[in-house]
N, C-alpha and C positions, 0 to 999 in steps of 0.2 A: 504493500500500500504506500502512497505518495504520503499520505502525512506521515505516516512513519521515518522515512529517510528525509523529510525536512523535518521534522522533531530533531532528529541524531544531528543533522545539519546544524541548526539554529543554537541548540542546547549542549552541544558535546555528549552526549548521552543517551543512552536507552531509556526509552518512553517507561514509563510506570506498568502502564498497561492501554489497550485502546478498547475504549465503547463504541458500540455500536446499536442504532435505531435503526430498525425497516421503514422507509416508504411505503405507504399503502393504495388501495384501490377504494373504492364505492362503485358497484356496477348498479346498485340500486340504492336509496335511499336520499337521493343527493336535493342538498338545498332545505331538507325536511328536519333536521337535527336540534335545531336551534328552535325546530316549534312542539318539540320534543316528540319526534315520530320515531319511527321504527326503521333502522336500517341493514345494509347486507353489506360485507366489507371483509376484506383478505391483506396482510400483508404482503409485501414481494419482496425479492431475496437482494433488493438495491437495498442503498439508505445513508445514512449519515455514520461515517467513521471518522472518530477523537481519538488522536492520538496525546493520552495525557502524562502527568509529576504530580504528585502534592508537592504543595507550596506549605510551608510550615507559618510563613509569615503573614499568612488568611490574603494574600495578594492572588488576584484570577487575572491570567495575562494570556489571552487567546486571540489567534489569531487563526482565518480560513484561506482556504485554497481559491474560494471563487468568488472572493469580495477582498478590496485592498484595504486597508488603514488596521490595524491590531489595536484591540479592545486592553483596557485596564481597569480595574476596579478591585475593591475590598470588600470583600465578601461581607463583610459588616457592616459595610457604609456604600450603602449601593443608589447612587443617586436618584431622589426622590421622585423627578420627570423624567421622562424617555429621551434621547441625547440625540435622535435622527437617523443611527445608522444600523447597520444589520444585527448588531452585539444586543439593540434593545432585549429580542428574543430570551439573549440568555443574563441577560441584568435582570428581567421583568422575575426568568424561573430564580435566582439566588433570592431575590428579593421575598418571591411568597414560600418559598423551602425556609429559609429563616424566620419567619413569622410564626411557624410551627414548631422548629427545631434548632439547637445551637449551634452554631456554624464556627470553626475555628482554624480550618485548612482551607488554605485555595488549592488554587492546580495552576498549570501553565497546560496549555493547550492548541494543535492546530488540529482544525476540522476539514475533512472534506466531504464533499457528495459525488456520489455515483454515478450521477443521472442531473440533468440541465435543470434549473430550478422553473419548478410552475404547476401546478395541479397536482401534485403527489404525494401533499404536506410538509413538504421540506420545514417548513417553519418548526410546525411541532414534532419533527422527526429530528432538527438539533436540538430544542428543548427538552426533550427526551435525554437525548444520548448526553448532554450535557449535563443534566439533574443526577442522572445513573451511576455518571463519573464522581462528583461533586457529594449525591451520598456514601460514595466507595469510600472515599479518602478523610469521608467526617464521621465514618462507621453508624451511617444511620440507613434503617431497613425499610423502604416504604413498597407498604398492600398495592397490588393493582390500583385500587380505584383512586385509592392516593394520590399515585402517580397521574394517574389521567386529569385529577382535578388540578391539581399542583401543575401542571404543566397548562392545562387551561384557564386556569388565572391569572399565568403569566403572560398569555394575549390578552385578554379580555380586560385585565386591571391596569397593568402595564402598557401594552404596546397599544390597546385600544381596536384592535380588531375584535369584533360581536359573533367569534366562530363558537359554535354548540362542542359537542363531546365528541362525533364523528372521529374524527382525524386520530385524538387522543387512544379512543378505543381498540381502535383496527391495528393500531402499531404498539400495543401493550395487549391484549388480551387475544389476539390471533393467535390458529396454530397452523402448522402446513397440512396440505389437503385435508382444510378445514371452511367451511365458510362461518363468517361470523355472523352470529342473527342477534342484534340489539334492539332492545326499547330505552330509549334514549329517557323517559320517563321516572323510571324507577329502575336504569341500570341493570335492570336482567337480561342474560342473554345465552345463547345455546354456540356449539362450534358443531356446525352440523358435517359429517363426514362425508367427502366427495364420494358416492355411489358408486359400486364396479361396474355398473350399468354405465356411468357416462364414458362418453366419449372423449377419449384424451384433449386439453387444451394447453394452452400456452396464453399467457401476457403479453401481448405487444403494447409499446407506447410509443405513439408518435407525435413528437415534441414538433409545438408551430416554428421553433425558431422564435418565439417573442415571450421574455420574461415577462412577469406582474409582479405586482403585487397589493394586496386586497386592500391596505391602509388609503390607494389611490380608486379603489373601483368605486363600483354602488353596492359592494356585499353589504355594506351596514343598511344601507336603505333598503334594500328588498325584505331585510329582514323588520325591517320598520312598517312595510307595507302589510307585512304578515299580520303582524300584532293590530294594527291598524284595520285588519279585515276581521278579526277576531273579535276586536273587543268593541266596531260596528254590528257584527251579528248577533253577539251577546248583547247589546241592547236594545238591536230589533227583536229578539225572542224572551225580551225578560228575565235573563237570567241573571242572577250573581254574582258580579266580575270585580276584580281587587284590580290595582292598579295597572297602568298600561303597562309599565317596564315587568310585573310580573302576569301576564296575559300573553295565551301562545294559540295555535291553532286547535291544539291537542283540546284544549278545555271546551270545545266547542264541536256537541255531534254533528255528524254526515247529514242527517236530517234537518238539524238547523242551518246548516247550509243551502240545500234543495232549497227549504222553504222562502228565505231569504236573500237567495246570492243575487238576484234581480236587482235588488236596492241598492248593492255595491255599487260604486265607480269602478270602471269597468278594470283598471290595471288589477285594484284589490281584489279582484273576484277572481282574475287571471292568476295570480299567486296564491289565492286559494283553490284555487282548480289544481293548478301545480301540487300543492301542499298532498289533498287528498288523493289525486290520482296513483301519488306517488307512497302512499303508505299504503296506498293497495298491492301495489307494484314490490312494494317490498317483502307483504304478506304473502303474497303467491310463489315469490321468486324464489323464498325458503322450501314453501313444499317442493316446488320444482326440480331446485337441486336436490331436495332432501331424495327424490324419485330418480333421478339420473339422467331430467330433460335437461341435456343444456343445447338445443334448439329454443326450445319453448322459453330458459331461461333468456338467452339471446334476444330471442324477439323481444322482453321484456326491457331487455337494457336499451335497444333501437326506441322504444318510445317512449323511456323515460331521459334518455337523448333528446328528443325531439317535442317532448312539455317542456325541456329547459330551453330549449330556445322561444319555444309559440308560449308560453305561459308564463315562466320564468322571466324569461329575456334576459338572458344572460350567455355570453358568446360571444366574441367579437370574428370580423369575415373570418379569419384566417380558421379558425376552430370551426365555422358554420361548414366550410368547404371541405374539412377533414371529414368532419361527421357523413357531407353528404357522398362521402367518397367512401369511405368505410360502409357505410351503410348498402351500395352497389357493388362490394367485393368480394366475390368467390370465398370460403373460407373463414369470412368472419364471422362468427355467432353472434355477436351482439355489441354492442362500441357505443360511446359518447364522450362529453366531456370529462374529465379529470379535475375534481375539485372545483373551486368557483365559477370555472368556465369564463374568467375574462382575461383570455389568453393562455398560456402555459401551454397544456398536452390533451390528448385524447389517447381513452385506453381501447383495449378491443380484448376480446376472448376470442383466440384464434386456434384452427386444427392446427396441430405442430409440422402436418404434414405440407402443408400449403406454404411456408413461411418465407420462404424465398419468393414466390410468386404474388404474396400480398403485399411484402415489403417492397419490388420492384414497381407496382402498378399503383400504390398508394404514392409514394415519394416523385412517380413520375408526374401523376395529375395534379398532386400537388404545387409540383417544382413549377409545371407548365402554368398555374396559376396565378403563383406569387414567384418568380423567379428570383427576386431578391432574396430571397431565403434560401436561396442554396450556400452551402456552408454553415448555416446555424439548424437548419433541421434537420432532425436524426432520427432515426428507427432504433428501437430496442427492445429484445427480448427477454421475458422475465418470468417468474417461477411463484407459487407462493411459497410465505416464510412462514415461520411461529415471530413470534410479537419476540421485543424487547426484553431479554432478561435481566430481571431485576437481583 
């Protein structure tokens, strides 16, 4: 590994040890997390590798492979505002790991990723690996769920991105040929076992060539639109509703929606059409695989692809084009966006057999579309993994 031999480079010395977090998938469930829905989700065998030292003197000095300027801070004195640049990520996780626990080592650190950053959670895939690292060397042991919220605080309080449990889940509580079925709700969830009935697949991601990221999209406001269609149909239907920042779609049945989605303005209704089509989508997608259709699964992910764009509205061309290329390709079962969808990647569940021939014919229509993207967009194949060991 590259960060390894710049560790030895930079440091004189052999790294401590490296951690490492999986990148993940959503082939179902996407955009629905944060209104506390149900979703489907896999790790894959990329992700975030740290190569780390404890630091005796609580000083954290990291620095990454795919962003310039190295981060410094004191694990004890971790500046109260977010500073602007990539390190926010892992100032925001020391910050709420300390809030719970005494913190008395840093580390020195360089990170890198596997894969181009954009839809795969890279975010909380270094918050992860970097929490992982940081309780290794202050000998504290934290539970799954621990992890997952501790590392969602750290967007949500800190860097100010409004991302749900999603992301957190799939890259902590997966296992390989497993799918993950979450209620995002009350946190239960099954690993359901991929069937000797299905048919072999593979991960493809095809990255547009164009990084993001969500502090500049409308992720916060769509998810504003959500709350905002909710806690309008809870007062068209009379119910009981607490305040808007704790109001989700979840609290509000499928029937009072029918009855009332008319009286929406028509976007809100359109992200509530998304919201529910899409826990249905998630519901079925479980049995699906649980039975060994991964056609029928496929089909699933093509039009919950395709609510995120007509519903959602979320996509920029370059992602719209993937999708509509994927979607007319021999071989793919089923494909959409990758995380937020404004910008980044699209993933696909492909036969392994076909892989040379989907990779040649996606990248060409591609290429032929957007030409300037040639050199930044990439094809990659990929596995599932088990989640993050803690």
């Amino acid at each position: 590994m590259k960060c390894v031999e710049v560790y030895k480079e930079l440091y004189h010395q052999e790294p401590f040890d490296v951690a490492f977090c999986p990148y993940r998938i959503s082939p179902l469930g996407a955009h629905i997390d944060h209104q506390y829905g149900k979703i489907n989700g896999l790790a894959i065998d990329k992700g975030i590798h740290m190569a780390y030292h404890p630091k005796q003197n609580g000083v954290v000095e990291l620095q990454s492979l795919n962003f310039p300027k190295r981060a410094q801070f004191f694990v004890n004195a971790v500046p109260e505002e977010k500073q602007g640049d990539w390190a926010d990520h892992l100032r925001g996780a020391a910050k709420m790991l300390r809030e719970k626990y005494r913190l008395k080592v840093g580390l020195s650190g360089i990170i890198e990723g596997s894969l181009p950053i954009g839809g795969l959670s890279s975010s909380a895939s270094v918050i992860i690996c970097f929490l992982s690292a940081l309780c290794e060397v202050n000998g504290i042991h934290l539970k799954p769920m621990e992890m997952i919220l501790t590392a969602k605080a750290a967007e949500n309080q800190y860097v100010g991105v409004s991302c749900g449990k999603l992301d957190q889940s799939c890259e902590v509580l997966s296992k390989k040929n497993h799918l993950l079925y979450l209620d995002t709700k009350d946190d239960s969830y099954e690993l359901i076992p991929t069937s000797e009935k299905m048919k072999p697949y593979k991960v493809a991601i095809f990255f547009s060539g164009l990084e993001r990221s969500l502090k500049n999209s409308k992720y916060n406001l769509r998810q504003d639109e959500c709350k905002a269609a909710a806690y309008a149909l809870m007062g068209y239907a009379g119910m009981d509703y607490d305040t808007f920042a704790n109001t989700r779609l979840r609290d509000v049945p499928y029937e009072v929606f029918e009855a009332y989605k008319d009286r929406l303005p028509e976007l809100w209704r359109r992200r509530a059409e998304h919201y529910y089509s899409e826990f249905a989508r998630a519901e079925k997608g479980a049995e699906l695989w649980r039975k060994g259709d991964l056609e029928g699964y496929g089909q699933l992910v093509f039009e919950s692809g395709k609510s995120s764009i007509y519903n959602y509205e979320c996509g920029c061309d370059e992602l719209k084009k993937l999708y509509e290329i994927m979607a007319d390709t021999d071989g793919i079962y089923g494909g959409r966006f990758s995380g937020a969808g404004f910008k980044g990647c699209c993933m696909a569940l492909i036969d392994p057999d076909k892989t040379e021939d989907i990779e040649a014919k996606v990248t060409a229509e591609y290429l032929k579309a957007f030409p300037a993207l040639e050199g930044k967009y990439s094809f990659h194949l990929c596995e599932s993994a088990d989640g993050v060991e803690l």
